[in-house]
C-alpha positions in Angstrom: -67.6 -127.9 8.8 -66.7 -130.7 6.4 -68.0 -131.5 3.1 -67.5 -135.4 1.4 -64.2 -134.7 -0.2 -63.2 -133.8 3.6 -64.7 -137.2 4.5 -63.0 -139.2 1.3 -59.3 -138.0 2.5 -59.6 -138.6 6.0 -60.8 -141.9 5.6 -57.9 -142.8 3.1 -56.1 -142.1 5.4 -57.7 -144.2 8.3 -57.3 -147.2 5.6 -53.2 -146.2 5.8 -52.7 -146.4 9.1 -53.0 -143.0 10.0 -55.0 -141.2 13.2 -57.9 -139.2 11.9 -59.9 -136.6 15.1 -63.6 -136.9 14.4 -66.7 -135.6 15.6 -69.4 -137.9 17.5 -72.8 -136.6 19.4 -70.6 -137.0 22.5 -67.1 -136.3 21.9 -64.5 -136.0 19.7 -62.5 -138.9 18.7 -58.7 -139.9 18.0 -59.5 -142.7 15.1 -57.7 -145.5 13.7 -58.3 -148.8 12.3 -59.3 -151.6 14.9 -58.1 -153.7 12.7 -55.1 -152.5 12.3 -52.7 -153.0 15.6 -49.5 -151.0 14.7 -52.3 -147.8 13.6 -53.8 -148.6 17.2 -50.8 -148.4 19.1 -50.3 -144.9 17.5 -53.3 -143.9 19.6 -51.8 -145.2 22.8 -48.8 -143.7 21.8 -50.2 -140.3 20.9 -52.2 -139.8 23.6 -49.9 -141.0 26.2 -52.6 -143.2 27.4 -51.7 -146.4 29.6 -52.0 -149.8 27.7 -54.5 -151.1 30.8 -57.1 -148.5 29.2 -59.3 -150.5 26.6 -60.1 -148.5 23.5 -63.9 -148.2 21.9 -64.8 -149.5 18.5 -67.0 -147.5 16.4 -69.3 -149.4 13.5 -71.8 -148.0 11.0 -73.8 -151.2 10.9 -75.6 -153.8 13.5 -74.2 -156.1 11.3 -70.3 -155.0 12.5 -71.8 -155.7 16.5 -72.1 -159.6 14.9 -68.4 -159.8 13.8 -66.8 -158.3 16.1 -68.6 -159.7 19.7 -68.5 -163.8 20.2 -71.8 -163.9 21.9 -74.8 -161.3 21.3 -77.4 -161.7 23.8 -81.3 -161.0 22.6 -81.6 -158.4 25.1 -77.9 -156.7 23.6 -80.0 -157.1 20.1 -82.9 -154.9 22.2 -80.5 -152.3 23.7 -79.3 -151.3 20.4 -82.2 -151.2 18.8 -83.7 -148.9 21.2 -80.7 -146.8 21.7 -78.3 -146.6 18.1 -77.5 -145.0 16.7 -76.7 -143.0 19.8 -74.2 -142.7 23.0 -74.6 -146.2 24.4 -71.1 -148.4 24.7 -71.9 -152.4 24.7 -69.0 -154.4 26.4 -69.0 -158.0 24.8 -67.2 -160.8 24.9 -64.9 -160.2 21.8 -64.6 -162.5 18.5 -61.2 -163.3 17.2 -60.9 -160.8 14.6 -60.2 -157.8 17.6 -56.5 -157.4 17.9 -55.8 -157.7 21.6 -54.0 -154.1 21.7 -57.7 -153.0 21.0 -58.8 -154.7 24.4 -55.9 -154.3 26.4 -55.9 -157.7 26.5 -58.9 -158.2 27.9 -61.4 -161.2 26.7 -64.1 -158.3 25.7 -64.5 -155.2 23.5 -66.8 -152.7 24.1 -68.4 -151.4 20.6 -70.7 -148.6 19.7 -72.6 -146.7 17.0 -72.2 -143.2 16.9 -75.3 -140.5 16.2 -73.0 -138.0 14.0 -73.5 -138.2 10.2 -69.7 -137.2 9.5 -69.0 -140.3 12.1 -70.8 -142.7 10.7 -69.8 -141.7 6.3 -65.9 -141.8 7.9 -66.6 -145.5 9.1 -68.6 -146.2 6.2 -66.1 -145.2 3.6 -63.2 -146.5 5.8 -64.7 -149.8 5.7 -63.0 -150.8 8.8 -64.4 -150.5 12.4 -62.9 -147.4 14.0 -61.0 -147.8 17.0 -61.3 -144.0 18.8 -61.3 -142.7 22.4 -61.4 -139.1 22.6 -59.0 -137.0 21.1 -57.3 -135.5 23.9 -54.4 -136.3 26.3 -54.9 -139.0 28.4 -56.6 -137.6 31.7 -57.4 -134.1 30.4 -60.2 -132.2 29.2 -62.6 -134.1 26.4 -62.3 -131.8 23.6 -66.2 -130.7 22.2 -65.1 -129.1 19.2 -61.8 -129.3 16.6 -60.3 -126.6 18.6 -59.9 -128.8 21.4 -58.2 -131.5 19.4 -55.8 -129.0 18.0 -54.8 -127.7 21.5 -53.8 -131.0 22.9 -53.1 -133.2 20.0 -51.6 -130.6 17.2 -49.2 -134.1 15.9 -52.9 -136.1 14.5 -52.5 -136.8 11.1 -55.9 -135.4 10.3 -59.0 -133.3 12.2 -62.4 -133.4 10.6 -63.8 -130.2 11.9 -67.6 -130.9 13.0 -68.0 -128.0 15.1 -69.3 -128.3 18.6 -70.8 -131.4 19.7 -74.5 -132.0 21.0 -74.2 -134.6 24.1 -70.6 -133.1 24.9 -70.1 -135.8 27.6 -68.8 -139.6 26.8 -71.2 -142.5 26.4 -73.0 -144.4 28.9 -71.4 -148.1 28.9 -72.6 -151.0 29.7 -71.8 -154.9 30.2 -74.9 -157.2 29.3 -75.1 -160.7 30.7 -78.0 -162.6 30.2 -80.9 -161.1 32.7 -78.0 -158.7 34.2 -76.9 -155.4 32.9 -74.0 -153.5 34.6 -73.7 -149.5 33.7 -69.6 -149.5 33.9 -70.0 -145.6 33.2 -73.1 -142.9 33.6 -73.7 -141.1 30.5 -76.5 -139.3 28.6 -78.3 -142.5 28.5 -79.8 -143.0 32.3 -80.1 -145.9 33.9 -84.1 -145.1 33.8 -84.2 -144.9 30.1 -82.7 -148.4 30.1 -85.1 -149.7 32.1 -87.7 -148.2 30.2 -86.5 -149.5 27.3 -86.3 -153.2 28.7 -88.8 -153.1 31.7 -88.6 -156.3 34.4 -85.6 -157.8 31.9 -82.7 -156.5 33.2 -81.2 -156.3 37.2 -79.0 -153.3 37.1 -75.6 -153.7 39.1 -74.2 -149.7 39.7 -71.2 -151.5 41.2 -67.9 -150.6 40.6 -66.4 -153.4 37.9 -63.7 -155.3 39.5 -60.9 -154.7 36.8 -60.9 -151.7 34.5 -62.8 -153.2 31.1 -63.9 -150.1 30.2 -62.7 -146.6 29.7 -62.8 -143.7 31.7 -63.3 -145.6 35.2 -60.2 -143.9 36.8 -60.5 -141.9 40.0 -58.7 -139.0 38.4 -59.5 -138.1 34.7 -61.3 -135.8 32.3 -59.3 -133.1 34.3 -58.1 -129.5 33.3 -54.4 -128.1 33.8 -55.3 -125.9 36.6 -57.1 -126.5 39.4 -61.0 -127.6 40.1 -62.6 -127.6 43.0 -66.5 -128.5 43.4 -68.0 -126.3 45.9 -72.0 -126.1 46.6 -71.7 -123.0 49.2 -68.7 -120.3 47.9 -67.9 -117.7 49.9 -69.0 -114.2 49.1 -65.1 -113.1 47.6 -63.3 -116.2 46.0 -59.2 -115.6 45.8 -58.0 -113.5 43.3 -57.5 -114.8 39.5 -60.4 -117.4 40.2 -62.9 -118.6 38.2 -66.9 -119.6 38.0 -68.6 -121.6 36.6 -72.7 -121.9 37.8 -75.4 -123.8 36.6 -78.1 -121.2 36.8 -78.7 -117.4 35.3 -79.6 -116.9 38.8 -78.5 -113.4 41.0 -75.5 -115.2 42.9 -73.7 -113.1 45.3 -70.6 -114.0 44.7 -67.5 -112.3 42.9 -65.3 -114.0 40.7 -63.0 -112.4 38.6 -64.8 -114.6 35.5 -68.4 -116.3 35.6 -69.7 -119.1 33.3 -73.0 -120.6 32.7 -73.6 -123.7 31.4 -77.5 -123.2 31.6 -79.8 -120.8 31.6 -82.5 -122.7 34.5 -80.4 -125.1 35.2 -81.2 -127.7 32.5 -79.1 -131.1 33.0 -78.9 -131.4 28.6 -77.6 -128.1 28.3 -75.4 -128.3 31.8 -74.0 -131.4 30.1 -73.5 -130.1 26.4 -71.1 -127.1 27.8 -69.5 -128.8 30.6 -66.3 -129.6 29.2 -66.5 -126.4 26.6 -66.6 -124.2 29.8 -63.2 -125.8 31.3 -61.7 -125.5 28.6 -62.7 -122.1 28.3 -61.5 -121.3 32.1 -58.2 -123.6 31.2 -57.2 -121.1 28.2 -58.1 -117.8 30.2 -54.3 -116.6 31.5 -55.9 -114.5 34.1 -57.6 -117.5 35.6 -55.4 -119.8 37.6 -58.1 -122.0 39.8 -61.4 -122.9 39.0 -64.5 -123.7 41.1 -67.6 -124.8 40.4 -71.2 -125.8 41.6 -72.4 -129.5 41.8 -75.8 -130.2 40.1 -78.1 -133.4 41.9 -77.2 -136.8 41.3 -80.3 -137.7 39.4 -80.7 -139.1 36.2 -78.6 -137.3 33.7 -77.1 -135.5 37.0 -75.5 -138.7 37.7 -72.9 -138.6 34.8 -72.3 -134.8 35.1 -70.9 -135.8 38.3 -69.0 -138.4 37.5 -67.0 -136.1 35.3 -66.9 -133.4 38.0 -65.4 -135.7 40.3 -63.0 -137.3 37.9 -61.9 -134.0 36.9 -61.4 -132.3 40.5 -60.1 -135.1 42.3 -56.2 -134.5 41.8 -57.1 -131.3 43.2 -59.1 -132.0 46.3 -56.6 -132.0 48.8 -56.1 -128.1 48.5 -57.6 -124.5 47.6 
């Protein structure tokens, strides 16, 4: 864990150009200044991720949403309200003062605030938006904890250690135009809580987005080194060196030779927070070289959990 001197140094060196990991309620994050385009294409470059991919700016204050977007609808103003701090991505059209590399050229940003303390004092004492997808290589595994961050980006100039995160899958984001509000990517925040939030306002478009103006909207991403396979029905023996990972604390008959849980009763919150820890987990384990695991319901928060699951396994879907 971090203390404020922690916070001080990494954020001197976010002001110098430099690439700082960081905790958020979601993820962790491979930060730079958006400001700064030459510390932004570091990211790019140290991730090996594609320039088409648009990067997330993080702010500390409503008041950064104002600079940073051209146009802020009342109902964007309501959104926020509601839901930051907190995982919810707005994609606006973007003022002037975004460097394009930011956007990928594209005429909008998207732009949240985070719900992490250590997040939102590195922005603060930065004094720069933060530019940050997650900190891992592009297409793999989100990292949930430093450990993660180390594995697949040892080169970052500086990891603030948070330890695990709570949400541990990324944001829900959305575009906002006038009376209609697009969810580009399922997150913790459900499409229902949106429209509780904003009842008989918005007409929600679940449609995929034409051109890829947000992050994570690939076929094939969040995906571990070996391979996943999503299976609802296994068979009573799986091959040898395969892993499990279930849903449930439930008598399975199955036989694995390693078995995960990412819930007790199957609870989507905690299914969701140990997702990505329990591929990783499976990833590291030499004795483990495929992995399969159960689907949950594609309800509510059930939605975004399998929207990683099928991001992560689709590489691997052609064979077993």
């Amino acid at each position: 864990m971090n203390n404020h001197n922690d916070i001080e140094i990494a954020a001197g060196l976010i002001q110098k150009g430099k690439l700082v990991a960081f905790p958020t309620e979601t993820v962790y994050g491979l930060g730079a200044n958006a400001m700064d385009p030459l510390a932004v294409a570091r990211i790019f470059e140290l991730k090996e991720r594609p320039s088409f991919d648009p990067l997330i700016v993080h702010i500390a204050s409503v008041n950064d949403l104002k600079k940073l977007a051209g146009n802020v609808h009342e109902n964007v103003l309501r959104l926020v309200d509601k839901f930051w701090p907190g995982p919810l991505t707005v994609v606006l059209p973007k003022s002037k003062l975004v460097p394009d590399i930011v956007t990928s050229g594209l005429p909008t940003v998207g732009i949240r605030m985070p719900k992490n303390d250590i997040a939102l004092m590195l922005i603060k004492k930065s004094g720069c938006p933060v530019a940050a997808p997650s900190a891992n290589k592009f297409g793999q595994l989100s990292p949930v904890c430093a450990e993660h961050v180390k594995k697949q980006l040892p080169q970052t100039d500086y990891i603030l250690d948070g330890g695990k995160t709570e949400v541990g899958i990324e944001s829900t984001i959305v575009s906002v135009n006038g009376n209609v509000c697009s969810i580009l990517r399922p997150g913790y925040i459900t499409a229902i809580d949106i429209e509780n939030a904003l009842p008989g306002t918005f007409i929600f478009d679940i449609l995929p987005p034409k051109t890829n103006i947000a992050p994570g909207l690939l076929k094939s991403h969040y995906s571990p080194k070996k391979p996943l396979f999503i299976t609802s029905e296994t068979a009573d023996v799986l091959p040898s060196s395969s892993g499990l990972i279930l849903h449930s604390r439930r008598n399975h008959n199955c036989k694995a030779d390693k078995v995960i849980y990412t819930s007790v009763n199957y609870n989507y919150t905690e299914i969701a927070a140990n997702l990505f820890s329990a591929l990783h987990d499976m990833e590291e384990d030499e004795k483990i070289s495929r992995i399969f695991i159960e689907p949950v319901e594609e309800t509510g928060l059930g939605i975004a959990i399998m929207d990683r699951l099928k991001k992560a396994a689709y590489q691997y879907r052609a064979t077993k």
